[in-house]
ChimeraX commands (.cxc) that place a marker at each C-alpha (Angstrom):
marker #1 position 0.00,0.00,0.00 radius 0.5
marker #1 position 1.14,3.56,-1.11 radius 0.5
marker #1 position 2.53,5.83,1.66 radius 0.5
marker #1 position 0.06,8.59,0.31 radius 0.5
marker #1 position -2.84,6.26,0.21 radius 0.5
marker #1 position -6.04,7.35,1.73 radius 0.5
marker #1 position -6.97,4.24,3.67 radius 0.5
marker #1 position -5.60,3.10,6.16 radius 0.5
marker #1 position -2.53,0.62,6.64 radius 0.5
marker #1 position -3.92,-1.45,9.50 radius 0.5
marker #1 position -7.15,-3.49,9.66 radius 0.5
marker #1 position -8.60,-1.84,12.68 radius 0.5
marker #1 position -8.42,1.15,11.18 radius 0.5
marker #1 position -9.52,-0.08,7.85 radius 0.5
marker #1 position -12.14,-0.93,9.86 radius 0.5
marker #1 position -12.71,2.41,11.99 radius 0.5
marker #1 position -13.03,3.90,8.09 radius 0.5
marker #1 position -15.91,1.69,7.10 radius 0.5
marker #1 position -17.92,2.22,9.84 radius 0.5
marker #1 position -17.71,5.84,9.37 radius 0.5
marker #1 position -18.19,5.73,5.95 radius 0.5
marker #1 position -21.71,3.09,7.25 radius 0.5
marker #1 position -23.22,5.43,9.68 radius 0.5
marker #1 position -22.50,8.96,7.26 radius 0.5
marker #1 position -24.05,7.04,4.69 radius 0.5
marker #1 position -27.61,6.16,6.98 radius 0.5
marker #1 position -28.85,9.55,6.44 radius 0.5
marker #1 position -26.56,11.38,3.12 radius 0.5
marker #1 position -26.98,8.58,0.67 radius 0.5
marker #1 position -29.28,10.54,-0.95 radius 0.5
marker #1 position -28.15,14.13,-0.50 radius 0.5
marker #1 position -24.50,12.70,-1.45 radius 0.5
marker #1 position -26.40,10.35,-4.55 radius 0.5
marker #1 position -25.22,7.26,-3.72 radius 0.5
marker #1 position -27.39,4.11,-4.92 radius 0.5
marker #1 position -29.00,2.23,-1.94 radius 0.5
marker #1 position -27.47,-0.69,-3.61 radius 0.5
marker #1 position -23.78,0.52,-3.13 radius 0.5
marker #1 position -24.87,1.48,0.93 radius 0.5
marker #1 position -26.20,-1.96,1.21 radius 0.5
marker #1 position -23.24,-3.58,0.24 radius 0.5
marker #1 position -20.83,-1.58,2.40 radius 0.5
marker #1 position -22.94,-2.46,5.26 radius 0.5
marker #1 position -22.51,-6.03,4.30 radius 0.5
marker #1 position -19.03,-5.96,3.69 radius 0.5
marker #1 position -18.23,-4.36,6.77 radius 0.5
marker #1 position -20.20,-6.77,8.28 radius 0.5
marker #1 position -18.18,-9.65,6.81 radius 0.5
marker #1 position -14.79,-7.80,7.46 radius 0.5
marker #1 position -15.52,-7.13,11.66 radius 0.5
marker #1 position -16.52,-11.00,11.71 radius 0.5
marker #1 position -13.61,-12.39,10.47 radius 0.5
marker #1 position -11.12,-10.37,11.87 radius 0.5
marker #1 position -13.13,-11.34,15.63 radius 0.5
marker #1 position -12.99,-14.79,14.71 radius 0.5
marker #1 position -9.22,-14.54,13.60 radius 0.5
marker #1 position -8.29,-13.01,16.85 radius 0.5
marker #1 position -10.42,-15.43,18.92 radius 0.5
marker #1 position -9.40,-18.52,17.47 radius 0.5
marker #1 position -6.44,-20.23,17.07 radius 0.5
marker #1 position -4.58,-18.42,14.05 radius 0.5
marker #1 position -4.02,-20.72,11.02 radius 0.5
marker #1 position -3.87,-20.37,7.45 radius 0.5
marker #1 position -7.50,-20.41,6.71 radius 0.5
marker #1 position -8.92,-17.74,9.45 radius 0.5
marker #1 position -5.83,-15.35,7.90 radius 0.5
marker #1 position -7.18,-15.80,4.39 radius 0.5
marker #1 position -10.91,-15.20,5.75 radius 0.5
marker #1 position -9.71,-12.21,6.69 radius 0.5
marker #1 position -7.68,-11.16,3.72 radius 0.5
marker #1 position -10.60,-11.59,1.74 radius 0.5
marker #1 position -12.95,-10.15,3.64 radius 0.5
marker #1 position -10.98,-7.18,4.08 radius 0.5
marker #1 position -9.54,-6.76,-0.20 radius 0.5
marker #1 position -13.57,-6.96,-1.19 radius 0.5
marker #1 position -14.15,-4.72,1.89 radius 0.5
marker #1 position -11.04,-1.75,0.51 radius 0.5
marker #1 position -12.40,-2.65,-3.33 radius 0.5
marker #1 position -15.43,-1.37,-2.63 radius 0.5
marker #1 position -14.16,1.36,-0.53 radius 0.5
marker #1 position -12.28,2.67,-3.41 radius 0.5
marker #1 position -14.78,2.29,-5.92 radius 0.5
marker #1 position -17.65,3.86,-4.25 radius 0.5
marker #1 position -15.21,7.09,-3.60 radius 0.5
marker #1 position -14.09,7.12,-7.10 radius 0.5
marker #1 position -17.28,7.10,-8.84 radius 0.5
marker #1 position -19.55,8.99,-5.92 radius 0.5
marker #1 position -17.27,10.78,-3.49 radius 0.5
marker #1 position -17.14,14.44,-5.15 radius 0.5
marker #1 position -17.32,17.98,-4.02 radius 0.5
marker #1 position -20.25,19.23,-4.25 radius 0.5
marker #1 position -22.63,17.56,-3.10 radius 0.5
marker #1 position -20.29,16.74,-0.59 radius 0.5
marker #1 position -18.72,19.94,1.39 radius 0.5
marker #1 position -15.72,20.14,2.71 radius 0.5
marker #1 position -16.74,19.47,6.23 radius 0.5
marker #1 position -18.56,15.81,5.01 radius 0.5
marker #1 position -14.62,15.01,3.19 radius 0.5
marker #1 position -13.14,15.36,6.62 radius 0.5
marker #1 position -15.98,13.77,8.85 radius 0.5
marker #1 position -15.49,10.55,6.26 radius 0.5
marker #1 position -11.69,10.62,7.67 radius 0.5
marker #1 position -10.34,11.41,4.47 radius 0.5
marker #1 position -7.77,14.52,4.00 radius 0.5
marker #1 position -8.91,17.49,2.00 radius 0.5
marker #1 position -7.74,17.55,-1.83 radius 0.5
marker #1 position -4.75,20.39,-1.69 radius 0.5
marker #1 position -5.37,22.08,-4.66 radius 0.5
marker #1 position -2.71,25.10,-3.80 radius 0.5
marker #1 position 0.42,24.45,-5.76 radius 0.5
marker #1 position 3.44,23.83,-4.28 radius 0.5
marker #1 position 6.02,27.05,-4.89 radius 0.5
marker #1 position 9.20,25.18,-5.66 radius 0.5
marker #1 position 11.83,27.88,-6.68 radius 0.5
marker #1 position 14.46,28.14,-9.46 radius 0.5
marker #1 position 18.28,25.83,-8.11 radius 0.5
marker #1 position 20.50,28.39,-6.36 radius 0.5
marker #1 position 23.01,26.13,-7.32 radius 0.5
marker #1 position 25.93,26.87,-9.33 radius 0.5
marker #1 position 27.67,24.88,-11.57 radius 0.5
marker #1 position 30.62,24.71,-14.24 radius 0.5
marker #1 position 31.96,22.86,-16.82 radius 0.5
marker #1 position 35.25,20.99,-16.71 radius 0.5
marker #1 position 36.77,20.88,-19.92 radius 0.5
marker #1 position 38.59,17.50,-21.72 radius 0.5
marker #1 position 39.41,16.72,-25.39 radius 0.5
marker #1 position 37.95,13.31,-26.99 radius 0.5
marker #1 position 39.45,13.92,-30.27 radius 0.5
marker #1 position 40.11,16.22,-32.70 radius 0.5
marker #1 position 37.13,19.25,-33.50 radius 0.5
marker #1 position 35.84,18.26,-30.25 radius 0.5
marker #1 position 35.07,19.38,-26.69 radius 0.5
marker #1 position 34.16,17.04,-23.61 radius 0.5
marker #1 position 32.28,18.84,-20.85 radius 0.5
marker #1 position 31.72,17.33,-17.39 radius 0.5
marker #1 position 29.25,19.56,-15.33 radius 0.5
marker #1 position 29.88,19.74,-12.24 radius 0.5
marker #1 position 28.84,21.93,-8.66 radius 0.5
marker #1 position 31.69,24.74,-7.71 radius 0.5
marker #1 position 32.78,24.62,-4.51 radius 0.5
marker #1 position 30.28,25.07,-1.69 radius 0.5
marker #1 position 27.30,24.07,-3.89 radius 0.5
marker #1 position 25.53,20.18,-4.84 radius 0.5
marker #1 position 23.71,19.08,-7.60 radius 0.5
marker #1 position 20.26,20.35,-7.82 radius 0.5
marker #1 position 18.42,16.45,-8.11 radius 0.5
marker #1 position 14.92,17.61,-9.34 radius 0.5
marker #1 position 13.66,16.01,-11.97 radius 0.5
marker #1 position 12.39,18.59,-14.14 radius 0.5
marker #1 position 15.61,20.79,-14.56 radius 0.5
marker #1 position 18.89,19.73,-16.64 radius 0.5
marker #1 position 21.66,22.64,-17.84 radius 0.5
marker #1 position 21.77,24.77,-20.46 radius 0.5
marker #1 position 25.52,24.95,-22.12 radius 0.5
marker #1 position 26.13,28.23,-23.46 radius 0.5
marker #1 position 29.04,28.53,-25.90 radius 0.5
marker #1 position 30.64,30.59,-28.42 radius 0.5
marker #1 position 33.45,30.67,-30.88 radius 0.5
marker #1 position 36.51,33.13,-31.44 radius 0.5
marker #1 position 38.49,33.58,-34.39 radius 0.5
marker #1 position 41.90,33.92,-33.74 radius 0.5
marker #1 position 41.70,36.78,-36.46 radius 0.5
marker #1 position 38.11,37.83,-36.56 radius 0.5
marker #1 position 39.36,40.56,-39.42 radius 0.5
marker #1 position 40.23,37.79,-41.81 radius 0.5
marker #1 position 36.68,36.15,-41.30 radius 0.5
marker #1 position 34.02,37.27,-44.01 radius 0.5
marker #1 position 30.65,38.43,-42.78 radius 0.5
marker #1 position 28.84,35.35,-44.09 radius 0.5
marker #1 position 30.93,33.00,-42.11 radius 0.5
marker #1 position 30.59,35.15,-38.61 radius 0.5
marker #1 position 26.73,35.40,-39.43 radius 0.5
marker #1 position 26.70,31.49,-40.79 radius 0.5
marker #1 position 29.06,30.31,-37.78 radius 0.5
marker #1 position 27.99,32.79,-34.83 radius 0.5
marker #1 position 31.06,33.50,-34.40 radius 0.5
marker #1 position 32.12,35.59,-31.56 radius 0.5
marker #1 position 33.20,39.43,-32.16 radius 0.5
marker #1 position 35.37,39.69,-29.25 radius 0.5
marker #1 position 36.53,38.18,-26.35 radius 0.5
marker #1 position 32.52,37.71,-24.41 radius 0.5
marker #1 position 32.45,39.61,-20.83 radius 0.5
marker #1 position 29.29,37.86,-20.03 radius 0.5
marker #1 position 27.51,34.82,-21.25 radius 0.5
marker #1 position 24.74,36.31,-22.66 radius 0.5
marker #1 position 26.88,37.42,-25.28 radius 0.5
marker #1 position 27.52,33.49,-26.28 radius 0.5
marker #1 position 25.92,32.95,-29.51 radius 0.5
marker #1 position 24.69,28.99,-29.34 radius 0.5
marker #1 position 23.47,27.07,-26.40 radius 0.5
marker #1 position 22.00,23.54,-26.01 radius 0.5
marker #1 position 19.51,21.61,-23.08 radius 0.5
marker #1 position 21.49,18.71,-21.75 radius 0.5
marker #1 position 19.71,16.68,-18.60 radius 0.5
marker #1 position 22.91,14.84,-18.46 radius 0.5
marker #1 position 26.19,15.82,-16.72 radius 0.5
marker #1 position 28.38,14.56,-19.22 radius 0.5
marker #1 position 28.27,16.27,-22.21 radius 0.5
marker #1 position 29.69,16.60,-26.25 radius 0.5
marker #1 position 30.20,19.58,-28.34 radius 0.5
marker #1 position 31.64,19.12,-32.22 radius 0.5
marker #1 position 32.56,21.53,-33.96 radius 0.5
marker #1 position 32.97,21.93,-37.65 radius 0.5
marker #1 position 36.75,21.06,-39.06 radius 0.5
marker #1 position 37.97,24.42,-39.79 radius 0.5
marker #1 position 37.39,25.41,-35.73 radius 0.5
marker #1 position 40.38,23.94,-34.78 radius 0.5
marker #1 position 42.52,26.05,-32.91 radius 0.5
marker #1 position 39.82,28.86,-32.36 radius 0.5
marker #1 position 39.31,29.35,-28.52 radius 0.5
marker #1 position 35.95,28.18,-27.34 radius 0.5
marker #1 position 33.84,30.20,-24.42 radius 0.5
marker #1 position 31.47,28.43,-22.36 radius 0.5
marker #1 position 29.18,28.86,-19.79 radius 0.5
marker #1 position 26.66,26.64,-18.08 radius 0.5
marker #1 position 23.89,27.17,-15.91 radius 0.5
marker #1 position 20.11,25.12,-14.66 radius 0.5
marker #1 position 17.05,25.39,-16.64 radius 0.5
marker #1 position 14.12,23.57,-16.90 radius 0.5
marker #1 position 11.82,23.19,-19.97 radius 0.5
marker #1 position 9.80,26.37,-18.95 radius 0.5
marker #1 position 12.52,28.36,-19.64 radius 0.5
marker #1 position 13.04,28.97,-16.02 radius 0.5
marker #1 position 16.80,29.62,-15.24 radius 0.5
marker #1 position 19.41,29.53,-12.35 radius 0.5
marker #1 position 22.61,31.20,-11.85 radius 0.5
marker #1 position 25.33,31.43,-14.02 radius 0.5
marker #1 position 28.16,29.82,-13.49 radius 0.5
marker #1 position 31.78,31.18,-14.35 radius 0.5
marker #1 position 33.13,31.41,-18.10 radius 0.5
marker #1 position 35.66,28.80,-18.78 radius 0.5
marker #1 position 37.37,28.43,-22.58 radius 0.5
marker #1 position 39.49,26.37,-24.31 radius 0.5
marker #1 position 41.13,26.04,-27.19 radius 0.5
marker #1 position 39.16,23.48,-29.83 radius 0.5
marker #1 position 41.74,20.78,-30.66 radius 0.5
marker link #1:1,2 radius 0.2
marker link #1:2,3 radius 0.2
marker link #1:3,4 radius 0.2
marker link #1:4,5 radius 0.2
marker link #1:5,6 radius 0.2
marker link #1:6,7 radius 0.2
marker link #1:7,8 radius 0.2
marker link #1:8,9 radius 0.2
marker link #1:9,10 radius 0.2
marker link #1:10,11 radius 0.2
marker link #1:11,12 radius 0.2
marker link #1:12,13 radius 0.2
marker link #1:13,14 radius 0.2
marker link #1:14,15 radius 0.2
marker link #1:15,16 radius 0.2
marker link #1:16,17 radius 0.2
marker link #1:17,18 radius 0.2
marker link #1:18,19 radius 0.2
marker link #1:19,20 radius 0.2
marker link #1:20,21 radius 0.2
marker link #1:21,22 radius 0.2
marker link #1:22,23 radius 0.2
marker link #1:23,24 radius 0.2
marker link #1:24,25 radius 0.2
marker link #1:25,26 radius 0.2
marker link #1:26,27 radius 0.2
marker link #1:27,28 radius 0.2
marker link #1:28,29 radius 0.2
marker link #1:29,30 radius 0.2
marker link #1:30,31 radius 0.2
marker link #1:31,32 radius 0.2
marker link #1:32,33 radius 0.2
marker link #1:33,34 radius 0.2
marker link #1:34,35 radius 0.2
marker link #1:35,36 radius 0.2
marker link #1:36,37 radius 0.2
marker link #1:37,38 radius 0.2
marker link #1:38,39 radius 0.2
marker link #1:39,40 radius 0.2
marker link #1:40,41 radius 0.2
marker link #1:41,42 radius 0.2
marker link #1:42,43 radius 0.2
marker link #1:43,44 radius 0.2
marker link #1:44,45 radius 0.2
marker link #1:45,46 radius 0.2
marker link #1:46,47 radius 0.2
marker link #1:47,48 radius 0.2
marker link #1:48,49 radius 0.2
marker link #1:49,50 radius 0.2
marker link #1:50,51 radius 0.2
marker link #1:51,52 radius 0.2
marker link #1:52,53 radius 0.2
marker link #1:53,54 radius 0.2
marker link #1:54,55 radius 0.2
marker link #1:55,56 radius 0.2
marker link #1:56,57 radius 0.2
marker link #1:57,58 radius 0.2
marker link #1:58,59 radius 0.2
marker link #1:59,60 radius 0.2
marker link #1:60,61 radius 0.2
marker link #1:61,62 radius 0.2
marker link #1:62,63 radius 0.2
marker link #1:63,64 radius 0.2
marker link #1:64,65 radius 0.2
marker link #1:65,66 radius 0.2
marker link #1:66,67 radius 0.2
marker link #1:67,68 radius 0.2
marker link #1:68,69 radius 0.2
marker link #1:69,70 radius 0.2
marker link #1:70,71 radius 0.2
marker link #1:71,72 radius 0.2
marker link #1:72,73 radius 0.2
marker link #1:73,74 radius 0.2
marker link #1:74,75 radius 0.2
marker link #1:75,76 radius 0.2
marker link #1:76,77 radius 0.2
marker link #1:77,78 radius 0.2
marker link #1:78,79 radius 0.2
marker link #1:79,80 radius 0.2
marker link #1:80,81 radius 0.2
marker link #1:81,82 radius 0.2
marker link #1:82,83 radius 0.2
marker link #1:83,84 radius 0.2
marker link #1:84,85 radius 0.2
marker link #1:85,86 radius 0.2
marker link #1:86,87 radius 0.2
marker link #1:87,88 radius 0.2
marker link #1:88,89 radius 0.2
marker link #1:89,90 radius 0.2
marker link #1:90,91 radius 0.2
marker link #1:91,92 radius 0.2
marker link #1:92,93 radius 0.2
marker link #1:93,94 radius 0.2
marker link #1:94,95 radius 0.2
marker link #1:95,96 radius 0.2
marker link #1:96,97 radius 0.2
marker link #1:97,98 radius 0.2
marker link #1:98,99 radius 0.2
marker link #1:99,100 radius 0.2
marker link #1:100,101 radius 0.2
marker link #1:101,102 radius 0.2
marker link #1:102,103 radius 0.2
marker link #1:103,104 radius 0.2
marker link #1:104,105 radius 0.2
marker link #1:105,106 radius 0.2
marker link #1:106,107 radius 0.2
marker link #1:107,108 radius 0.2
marker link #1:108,109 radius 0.2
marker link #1:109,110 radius 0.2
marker link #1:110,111 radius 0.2
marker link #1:111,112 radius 0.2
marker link #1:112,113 radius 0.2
marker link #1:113,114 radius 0.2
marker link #1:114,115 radius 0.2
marker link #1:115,116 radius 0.2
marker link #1:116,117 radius 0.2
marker link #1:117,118 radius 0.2
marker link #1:118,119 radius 0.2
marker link #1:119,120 radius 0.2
marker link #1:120,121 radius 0.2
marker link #1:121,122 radius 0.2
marker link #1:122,123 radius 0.2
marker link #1:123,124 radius 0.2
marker link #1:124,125 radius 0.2
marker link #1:125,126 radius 0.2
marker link #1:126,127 radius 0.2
marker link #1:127,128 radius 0.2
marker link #1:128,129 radius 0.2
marker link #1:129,130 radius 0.2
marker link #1:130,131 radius 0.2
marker link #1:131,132 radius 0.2
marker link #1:132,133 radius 0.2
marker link #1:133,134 radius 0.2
marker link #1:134,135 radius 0.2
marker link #1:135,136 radius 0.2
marker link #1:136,137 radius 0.2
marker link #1:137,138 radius 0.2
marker link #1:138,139 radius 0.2
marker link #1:139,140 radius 0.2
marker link #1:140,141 radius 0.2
marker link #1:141,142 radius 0.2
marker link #1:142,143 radius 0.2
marker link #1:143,144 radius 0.2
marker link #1:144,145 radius 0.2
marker link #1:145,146 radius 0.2
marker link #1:146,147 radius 0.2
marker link #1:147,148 radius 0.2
marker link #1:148,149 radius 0.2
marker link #1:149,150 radius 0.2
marker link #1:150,151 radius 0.2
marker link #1:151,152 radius 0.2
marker link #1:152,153 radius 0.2
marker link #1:153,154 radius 0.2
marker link #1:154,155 radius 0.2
marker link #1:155,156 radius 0.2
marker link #1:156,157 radius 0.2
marker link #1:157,158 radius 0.2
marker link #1:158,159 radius 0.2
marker link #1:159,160 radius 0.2
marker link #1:160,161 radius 0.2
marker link #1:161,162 radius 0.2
marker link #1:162,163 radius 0.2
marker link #1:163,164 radius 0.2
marker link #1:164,165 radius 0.2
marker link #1:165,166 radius 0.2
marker link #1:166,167 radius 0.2
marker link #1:167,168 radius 0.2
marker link #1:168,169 radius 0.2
marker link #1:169,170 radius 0.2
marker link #1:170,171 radius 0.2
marker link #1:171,172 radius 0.2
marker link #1:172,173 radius 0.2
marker link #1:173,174 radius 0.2
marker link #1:174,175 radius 0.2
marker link #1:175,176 radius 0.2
marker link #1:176,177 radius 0.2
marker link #1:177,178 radius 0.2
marker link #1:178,179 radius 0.2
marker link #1:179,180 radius 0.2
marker link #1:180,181 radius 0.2
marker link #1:181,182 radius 0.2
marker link #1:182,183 radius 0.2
marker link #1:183,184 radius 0.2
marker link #1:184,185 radius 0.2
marker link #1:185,186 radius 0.2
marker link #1:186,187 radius 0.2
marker link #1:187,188 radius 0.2
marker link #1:188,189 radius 0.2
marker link #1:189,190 radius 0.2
marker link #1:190,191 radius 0.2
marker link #1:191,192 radius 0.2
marker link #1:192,193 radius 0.2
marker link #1:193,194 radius 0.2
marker link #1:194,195 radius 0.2
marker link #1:195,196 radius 0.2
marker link #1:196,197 radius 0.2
marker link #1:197,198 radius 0.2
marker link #1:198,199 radius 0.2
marker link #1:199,200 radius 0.2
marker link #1:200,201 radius 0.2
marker link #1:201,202 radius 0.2
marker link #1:202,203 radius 0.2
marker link #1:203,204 radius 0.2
marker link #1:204,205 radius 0.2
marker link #1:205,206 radius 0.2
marker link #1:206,207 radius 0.2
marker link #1:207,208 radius 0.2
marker link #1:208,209 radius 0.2
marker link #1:209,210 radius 0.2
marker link #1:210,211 radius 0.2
marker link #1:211,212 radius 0.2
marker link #1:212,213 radius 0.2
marker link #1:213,214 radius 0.2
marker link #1:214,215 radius 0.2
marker link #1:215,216 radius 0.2
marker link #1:216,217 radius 0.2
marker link #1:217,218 radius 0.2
marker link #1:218,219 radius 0.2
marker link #1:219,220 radius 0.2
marker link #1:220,221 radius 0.2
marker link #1:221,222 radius 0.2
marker link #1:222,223 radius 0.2
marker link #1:223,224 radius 0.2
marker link #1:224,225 radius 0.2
marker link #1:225,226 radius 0.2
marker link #1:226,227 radius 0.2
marker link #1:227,228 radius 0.2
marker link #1:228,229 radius 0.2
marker link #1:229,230 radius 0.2
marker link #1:230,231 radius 0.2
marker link #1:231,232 radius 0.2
marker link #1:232,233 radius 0.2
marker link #1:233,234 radius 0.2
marker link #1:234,235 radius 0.2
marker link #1:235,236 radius 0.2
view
């Protein structure tokens, strides 16, 4: 059974439920529209359930009392479950009937979960040639943020090691860098990585151009943490 189930884990208080759920039911079936039928056969199933758990804990325990009771107690929880799935809703039930049923209140109020503080940065090897190998990793004082739902964004940009010999249709076609960046949003490409380890390639005629980068969290939103510091190398 789920640690956020609704019913209770124990049979006594499986139990406690279903009577609760019994005597609410005497006089709301009708306000709450639930078929006589389906109040009937709580009743009886409750019925069932409180008799052979008794008889279980009166008589000698062997295999056959614990499966009367396992029984009595999975068609007891089925029909718990079904009869608040299909006629267990608010309205006509209010708020205060949710709670008096000894359930917990839908919470309906999102959860604010802000953007990592953490910071991270990428450490910087060479696989082969026209190639960069980025491991992404916390700075000192900070961890991995572990949620699920962000990864990094790698920010990068190239620099010619003699941007006046580059045409305009190659800085425009390559984003190339104009000068050295002073802050990554001047980085011209970026790419969403959820993983830690990560590949850039670049095209043949990069090698030996230096290489900024800059990485940061960011989940598929958009939503963005800190930046981490520029690092650069030389593409080999």
């Amino acid at each position: 059974m789920s640690s956020k189930d609704w019913l209770p884990s124990s049979r006594t208080g499986q139990l406690t439920m279903a009577h609760i759920w019994v005597n609410a039911l005497r006089g709301s079936a009708t306000a709450w529209n639930v078929p006589a039928d389906m109040s009937t056969k709580l009743t009886q199933l409750f019925n069932k359930a409180g008799e052979a758990l008794e008889l279980a804990q009166t008589a000698e325990r062997n295999m056959v009392a614990n499966q009367m009771v396992r029984t009595a107690f999975g068609n007891l929880t089925d029909h718990m479950r079904d009869l608040r799935r299909r006629h267990f809703f608010m309205p006509p039930l209010t708020e205060a009937d949710w709670v008096s049923l000894g359930m917990r209140l839908p919470d309906t109020i999102p959860t604010n979960i802000g953007p990592p503080t953490s910071v991270v940065t990428a450490e910087i090897t060479y696989p082969h040639k026209n190639a960069l190998s980025l491991f992404i990793t916390p700075i000192d004082g900070h961890r991995y943020d572990e949620r699920a739902d962000w990864g990094f964004r790698i920010y990068f940009g190239v620099l010619p090691p003699n941007p006046d010999g580059i045409t305009e249709e190659m800085m425009i076609e390559r984003q190339y860098l104009r000068r050295v960046p002073v802050n990554p949003e001047e980085l011209t490409a970026s790419h969403f990585t959820r993983r830690k380890r990560d590949l850039i390639e670049f095209p043949y005629d990069n090698s030996g151009k230096q290489c900024f980068i800059c990485v940061r969290y960011e989940n598929s939103k958009g939503d963005k943490g800190p930046w981490g510091p520029m690092a650069s190398s030389f593409i080999p």
